[in-house]
C-alpha positions as CSV (number, residue, x, y, z in Angstrom):
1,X,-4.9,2.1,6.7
2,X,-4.3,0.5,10.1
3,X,-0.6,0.1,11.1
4,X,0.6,-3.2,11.8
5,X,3.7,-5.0,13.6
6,X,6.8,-5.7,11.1
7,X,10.2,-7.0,11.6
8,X,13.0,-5.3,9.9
9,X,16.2,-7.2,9.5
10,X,18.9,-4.9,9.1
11,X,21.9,-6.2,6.9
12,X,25.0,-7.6,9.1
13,X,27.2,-4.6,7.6
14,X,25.0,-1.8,7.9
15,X,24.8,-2.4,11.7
16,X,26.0,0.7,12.7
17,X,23.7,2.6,11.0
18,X,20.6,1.8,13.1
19,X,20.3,4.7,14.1
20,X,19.8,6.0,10.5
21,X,17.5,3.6,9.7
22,X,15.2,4.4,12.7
23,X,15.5,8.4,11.6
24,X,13.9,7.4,8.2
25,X,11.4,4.9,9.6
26,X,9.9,7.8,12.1
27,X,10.1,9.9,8.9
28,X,7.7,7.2,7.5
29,X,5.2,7.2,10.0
30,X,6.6,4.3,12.3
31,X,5.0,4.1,15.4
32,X,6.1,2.1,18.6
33,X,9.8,1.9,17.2
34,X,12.0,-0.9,19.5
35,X,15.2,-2.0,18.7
36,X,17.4,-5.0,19.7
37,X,20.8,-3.7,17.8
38,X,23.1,-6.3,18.6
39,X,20.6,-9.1,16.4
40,X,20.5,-6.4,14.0
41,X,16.6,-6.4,14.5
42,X,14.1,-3.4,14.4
43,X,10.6,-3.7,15.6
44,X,7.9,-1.1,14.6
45,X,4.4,-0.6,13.4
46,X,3.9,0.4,9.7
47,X,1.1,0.8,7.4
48,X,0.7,-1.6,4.6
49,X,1.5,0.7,2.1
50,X,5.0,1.9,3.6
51,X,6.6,-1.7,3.9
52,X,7.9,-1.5,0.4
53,X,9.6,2.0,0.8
54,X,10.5,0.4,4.0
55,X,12.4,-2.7,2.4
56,X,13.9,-0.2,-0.2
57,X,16.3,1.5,2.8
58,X,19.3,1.6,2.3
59,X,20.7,-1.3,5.1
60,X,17.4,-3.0,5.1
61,X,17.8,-6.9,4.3
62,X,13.6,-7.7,4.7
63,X,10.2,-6.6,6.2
64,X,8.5,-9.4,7.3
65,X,4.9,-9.2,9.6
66,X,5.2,-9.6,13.5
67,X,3.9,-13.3,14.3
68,X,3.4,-14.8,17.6
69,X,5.3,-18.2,18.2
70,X,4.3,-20.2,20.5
71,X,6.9,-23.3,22.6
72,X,5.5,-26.0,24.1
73,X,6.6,-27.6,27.1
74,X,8.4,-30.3,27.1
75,X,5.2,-32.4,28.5
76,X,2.9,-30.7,26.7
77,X,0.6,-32.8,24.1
78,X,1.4,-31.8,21.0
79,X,-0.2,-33.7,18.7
80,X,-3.1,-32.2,16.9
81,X,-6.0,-32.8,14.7
């Protein structure tokens, strides 16, 4: 199964153990691991079928699958059909 881009929201009190979190997710198979700590945010590819052991860490408030988001400018046309 290809790996895909998830988010993984880590829960406001188990903050401080990231670093866990990331031991078990490399356990797992996680590719391409980035973190931004202080959001309580960890980035990383994972197969379909290890998002639910995933979501099922101890610390781990959701998965959810990487999307782009795109901003417009402020003069950009925005209306669409």
């Amino acid at each position: 199964m290809e790996p895909a881009e998830y988010v993984i929201s880590i829960k406001e009190e188990s903050l401080d153990s990231i670093p866990k979190i990331i031991e078990q997710l490399n356990s797992l198979g996680a590719t391409n691991v980035k973190t931004l700590s202080s959001l309580g945010i960890i980035i990383a590819f994972l197969t379909k079928d290890t998002v639910d052991v995933v979501s099922k860490i101890e610390g781990v408030a959701g998965v959810e699958p990487s999307r782009d988001i795109r901003i417009s400018t402020p003069n950009e046309n925005t209306d669409f059909i």
